[in-house]
N, C-alpha and C positions, 0 to 999 in steps of 0.2 A: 361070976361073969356069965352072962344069959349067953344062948348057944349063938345068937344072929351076933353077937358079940367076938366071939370066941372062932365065928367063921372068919370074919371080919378081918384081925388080926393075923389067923393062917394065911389067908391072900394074900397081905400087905409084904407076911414075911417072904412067902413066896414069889412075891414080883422082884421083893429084896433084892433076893437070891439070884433070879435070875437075870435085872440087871449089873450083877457084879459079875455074875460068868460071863454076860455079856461083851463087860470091860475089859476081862482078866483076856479073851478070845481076841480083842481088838488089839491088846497087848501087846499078845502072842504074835499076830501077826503084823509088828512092827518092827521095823530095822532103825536103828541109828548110826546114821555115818557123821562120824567126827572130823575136819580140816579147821582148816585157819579162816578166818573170815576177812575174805576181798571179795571184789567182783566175778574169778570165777564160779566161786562157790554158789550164790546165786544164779550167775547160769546155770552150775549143773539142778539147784532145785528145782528150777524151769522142766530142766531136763526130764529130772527122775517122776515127773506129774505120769511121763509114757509108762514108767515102768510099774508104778503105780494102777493103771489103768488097767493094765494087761495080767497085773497079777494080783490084784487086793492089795497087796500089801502096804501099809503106810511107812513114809517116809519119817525120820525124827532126824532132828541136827543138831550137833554139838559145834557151833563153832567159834574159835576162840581168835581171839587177833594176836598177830604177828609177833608182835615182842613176847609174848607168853606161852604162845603155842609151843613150842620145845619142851619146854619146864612142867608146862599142863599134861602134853601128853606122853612124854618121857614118865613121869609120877605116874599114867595112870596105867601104865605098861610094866613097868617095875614094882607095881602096888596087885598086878593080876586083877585088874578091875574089868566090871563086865560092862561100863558105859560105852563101848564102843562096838558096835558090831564089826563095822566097816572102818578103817583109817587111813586117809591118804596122808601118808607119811612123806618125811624129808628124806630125798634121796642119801641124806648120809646118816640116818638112824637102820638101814637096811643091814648093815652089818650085827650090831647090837640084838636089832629085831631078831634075826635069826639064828646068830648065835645064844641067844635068852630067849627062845623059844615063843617069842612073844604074838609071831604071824603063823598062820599056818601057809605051809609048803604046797604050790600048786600045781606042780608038775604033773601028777596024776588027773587033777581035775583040767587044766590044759588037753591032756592027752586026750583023755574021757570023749571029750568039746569042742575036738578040734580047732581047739584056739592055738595058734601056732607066734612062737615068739621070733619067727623070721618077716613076719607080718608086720612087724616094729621098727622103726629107725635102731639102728642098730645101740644106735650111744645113750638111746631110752632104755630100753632092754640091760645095757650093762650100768646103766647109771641108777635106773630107777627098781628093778627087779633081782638080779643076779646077786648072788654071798655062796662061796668066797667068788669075789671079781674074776672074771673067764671061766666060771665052770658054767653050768646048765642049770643050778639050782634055782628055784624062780619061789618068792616071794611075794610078789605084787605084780598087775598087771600096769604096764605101763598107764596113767593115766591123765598126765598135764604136764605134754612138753614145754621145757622155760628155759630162759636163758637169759643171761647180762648183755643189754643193746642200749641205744642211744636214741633219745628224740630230738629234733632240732626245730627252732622256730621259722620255716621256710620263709613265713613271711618276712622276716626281718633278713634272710641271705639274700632275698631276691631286690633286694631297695637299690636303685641304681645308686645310688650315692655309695652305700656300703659297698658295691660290684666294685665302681669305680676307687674309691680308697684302699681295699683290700689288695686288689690288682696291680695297684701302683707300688704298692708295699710289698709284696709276695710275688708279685709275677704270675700266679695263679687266679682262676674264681674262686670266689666265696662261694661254694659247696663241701657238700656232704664229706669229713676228713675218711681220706682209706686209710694214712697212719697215724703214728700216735703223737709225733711229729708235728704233724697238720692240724692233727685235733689242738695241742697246746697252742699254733701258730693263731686257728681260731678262739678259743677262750681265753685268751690275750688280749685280742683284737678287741670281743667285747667289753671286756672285763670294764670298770668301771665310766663304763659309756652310755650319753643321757639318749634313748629312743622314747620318742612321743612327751617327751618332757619329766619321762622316770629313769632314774639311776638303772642300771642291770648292770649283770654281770655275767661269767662266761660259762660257767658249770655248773652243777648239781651234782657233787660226787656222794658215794657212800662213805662214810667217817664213823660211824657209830661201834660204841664202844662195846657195850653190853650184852648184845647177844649172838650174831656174826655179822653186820654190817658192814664193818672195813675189808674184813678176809673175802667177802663179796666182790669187793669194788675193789681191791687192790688185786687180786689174786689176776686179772684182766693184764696187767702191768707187768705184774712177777712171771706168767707166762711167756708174755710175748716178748722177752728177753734170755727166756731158758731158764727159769726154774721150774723143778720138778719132785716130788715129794719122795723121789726114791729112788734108786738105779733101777732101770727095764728090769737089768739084768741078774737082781738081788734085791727080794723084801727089806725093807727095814733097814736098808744101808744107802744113809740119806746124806750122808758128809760129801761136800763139794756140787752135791743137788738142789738142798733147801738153800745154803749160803754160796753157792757160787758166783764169780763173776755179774754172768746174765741177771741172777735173781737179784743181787746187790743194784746192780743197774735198774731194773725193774723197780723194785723200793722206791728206790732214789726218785723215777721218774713217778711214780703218785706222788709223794710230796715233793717235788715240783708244781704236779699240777694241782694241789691241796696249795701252794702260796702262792699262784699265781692267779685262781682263776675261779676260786668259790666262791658264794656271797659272805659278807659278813654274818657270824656267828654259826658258821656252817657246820660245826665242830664233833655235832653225836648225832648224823641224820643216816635215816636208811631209806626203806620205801615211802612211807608217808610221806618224811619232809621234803625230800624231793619231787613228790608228785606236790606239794606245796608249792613250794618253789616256781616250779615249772608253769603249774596253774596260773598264778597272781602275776606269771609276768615279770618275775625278777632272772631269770636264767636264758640264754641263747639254747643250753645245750643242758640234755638230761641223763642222765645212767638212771635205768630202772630195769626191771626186771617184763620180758615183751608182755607177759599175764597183764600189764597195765596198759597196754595199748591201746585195746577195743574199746575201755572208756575215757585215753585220751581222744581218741581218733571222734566221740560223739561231744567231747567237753565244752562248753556253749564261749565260754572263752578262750580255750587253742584252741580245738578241735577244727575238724574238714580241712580246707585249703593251709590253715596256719601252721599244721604240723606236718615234720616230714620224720622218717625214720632209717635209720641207718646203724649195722652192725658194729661190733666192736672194731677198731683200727688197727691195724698191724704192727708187727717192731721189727724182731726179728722172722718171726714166727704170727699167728693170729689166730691166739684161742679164746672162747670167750668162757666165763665161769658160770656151767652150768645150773639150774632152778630146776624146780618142777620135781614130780613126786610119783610115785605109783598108789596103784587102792590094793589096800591089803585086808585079807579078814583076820580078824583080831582069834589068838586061838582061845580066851578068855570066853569067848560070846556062848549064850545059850543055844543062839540061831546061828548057827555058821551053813548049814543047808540052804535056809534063806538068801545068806550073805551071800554064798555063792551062785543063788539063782540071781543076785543082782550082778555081780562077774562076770553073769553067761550073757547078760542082755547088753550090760555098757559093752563088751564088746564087741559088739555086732557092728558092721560095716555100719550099716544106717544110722545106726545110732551115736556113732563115732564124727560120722560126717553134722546129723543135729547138733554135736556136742561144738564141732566145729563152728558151724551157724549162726549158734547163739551164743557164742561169747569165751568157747573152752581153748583147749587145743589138744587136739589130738596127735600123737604119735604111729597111727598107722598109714604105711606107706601108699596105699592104693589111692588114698585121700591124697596124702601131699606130695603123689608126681602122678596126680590126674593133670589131665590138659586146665589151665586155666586156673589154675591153684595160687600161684604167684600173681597173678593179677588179683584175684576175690577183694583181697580187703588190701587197704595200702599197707599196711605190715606183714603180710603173709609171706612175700621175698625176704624180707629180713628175719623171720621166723625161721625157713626154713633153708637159708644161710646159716644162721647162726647155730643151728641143731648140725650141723657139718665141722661146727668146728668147737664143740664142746668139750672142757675137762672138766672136772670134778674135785673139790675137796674130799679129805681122808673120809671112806665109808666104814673105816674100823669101831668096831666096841668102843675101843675108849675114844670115838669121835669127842664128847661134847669136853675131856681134859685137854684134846689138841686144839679144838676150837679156842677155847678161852685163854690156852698160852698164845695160839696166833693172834690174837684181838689184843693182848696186853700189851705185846711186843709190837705190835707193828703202829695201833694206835699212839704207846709210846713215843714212838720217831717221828712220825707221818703227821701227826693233830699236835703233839707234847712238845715236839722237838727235841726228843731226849738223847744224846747220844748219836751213832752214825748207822747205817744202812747195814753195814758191814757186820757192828755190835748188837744190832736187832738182831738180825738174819742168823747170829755165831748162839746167841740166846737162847733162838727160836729151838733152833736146832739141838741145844746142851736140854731144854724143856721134854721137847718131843722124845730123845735118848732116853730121858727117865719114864716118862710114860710108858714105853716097851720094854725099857730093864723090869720093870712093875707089872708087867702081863706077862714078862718069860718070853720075850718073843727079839729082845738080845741081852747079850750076857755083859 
């Protein structure tokens, strides 16, 4: 090889080289944060361009849709993988996470950053952060308050003909149901009644089978009659809690409103199908989760004037069944330094309030009881109603064994018709027994 040769080649290698340190450098200075892929996820990419900007560092996304996000990222936590730097988890993997080691603990880096968890709506904090439930331990910073609420198509409450007919029939207007009562009296009303020359109907409930969908949408019902997963006053001693009375009542009363008042074939639906639904114009009334509001509220067919919004409705009691998630750093990652220079910036007032802006929701409180907060967007009063009266499903370890006995059983009766409220609920309950005889935690 002649030398002008032989130089030739050294450069070439040498540029090699140094665009792969290049690479390897841009790499390094990347975070991937993993969620489920909806609308606010996208907002927050919006979001993170700031953080981005301020710190080199690049953004990557994992995000996986709805029906699979559990099983995807449950696998990749349980497999100690390092695709995640960042995870905003479901508030009921927070126990699992931290008893499995699988988040790191941030109470130190808190302290550090004076990031203070009184800063939080409180029921974010123990919903979305806290293991065990009521101690200090912090796992995730609160990061997308949610909740189970209701859309209605205002236009169609306000038609004086329907004002008129409803009135003569009920004694009341046709508005917004405050209980659960009223809500049925409405999705009746509609239920197979021709507007604009189409069929509709009165609901859009959650029914779906396979991954928590019903325990979603039912768990709104079983509340607000007095079911509760446990006594205040004794862990894991659940007999006449989970099946009492109230809860029976509660059951009962979803499937009531399951054969009164969904569209045909409504049978396995959760988020999507009901933003379906809702969209195309077949439903008066929607249960979705509020994280879908901002792109009902812009949607070019309900959206602006057509839609209105309003909390879950009362029974005895009115709670509605908590959403939404904290951002955790994965203890798996290379970059957990990084990860938590991104912790230090999300939660910064400002950047809480941007997060707000463009499409999030934030859980810190300076934001949501500033003057003028409840007015901002027409969901923001029902946002931050319904964050006042949030419970939770089980945040235990063997969350994802109590989910699927909840979802077997209750779809069971509610969608199957199998059996009675009473037989579900006694089920439910003999399920969940064995699950804690199986962890040692009753005898």
């Amino acid at each position: 090889m002649s030398k002008a040769k032989s130089t030739f080649w050294r450069l070439m290698a040498g540029a090699a080289l140094g665009l792969t340190a290049l690479g390897a450098q841009a790499q390094d200075k990347q975070l991937t944060l993993c969620w489920a892929a909806w609308d606010p996820a996208n907002a927050l990419v919006e979001l993170s361009k700031d953080f981005t900007a301020k710190t080199g560092i690049q953004m990557k996304y994992e995000f996986v849709p709805w029906p699979n996000f559990a099983q995807r990222m449950l696998n990749e936590l349980n497999s100690k993988g390092k695709l995640c730097d960042l995870l905003i988890g479901d508030s009921q993997w927070i126990g699992s996470a931290a008893t499995e080691g699988h988040y790191v603990k941030l109470n130190e880096f808190f302290d550090k950053n004076s990031i203070k968890m009184t800063d939080f709506m409180p029921a974010t904090v123990e919903g979305y952060s806290t293991w065990p439930k009521g101690s200090k331990n912090y796992w995730a910073l609160p990061a997308m308050g949610d909740a189970v609420a209701f859309t209605y198509r205002k236009d169609w409450f306000a038609r004086p003909e329907l004002q008129a007919e409803f009135k003569q029939k009920h004694g009341r207007d046709l508005a917004p149901p405050k209980t659960w009562d009223e809500f049925k009296e409405i999705g009746q009303f509609f239920q197979n009644r021709t507007i604009d020359g189409k069929k509709v109907y009165g609901a859009a409930l959650y029914t779906e089978r396979g991954s928590e969908g019903i325990t979603m949408g039912v768990t709104n019902t079983l509340y607000a009659y007095g079911f509760d997963y446990a006594n205040p006053a004794k862990p894991y001693d659940m007999k006449g809690y989970v099946n009492g009375p109230g809860a029976v009542k509660g059951l009962k009363f979803y499937k009531e409103l399951y054969d009164c008042c969904v569209p045909p074939g409504h049978s396995n639906a959760y988020m999507t199908e009901d933003l379906d639904a809702y969209k195309s114009g077949q439903v008066a009334m929607q249960m979705n989760f509020i994280a879908f509001f901002p792109g009902i509220s812009k949607d070019p067919q309900v959206g602006g004037e057509k839609t209105g919004f309003f909390p879950i409705p009362k029974g005895d009691k009115q709670l509605a069944q908590l959403g939404g998630q904290g951002i955790s750093v994965v203890k798996y990652s290379d970059k957990k330094d990084m990860a938590l220079q991104y912790m230090k910036w999300f939660a910064q007032p400002a950047i809480q309030k941007k997060w707000w802006d463009g499409g999030g929701f934030t859980c810190l409180k300076s934001i949501l009881e500033s003057p003028g907060f409840e007015t901002s967007t027409p969901y923001a009063k029902v946002f931050l109603d319904s964050m006042k009266i949030v419970k939770d499903f089980w945040a235990d370890p063997s969350y994802a064994q109590l989910m699927l006995a909840m979802q077997n059983r209750v779809h069971d009766y509610v969608v199957a018709g199998k059996g009675t409220p009473n037989s579900a609920l006694d089920a439910l309950l003999k399920d969940w027994t064995e699950v804690f005889k199986e962890d040692g935690k009753l005898k």
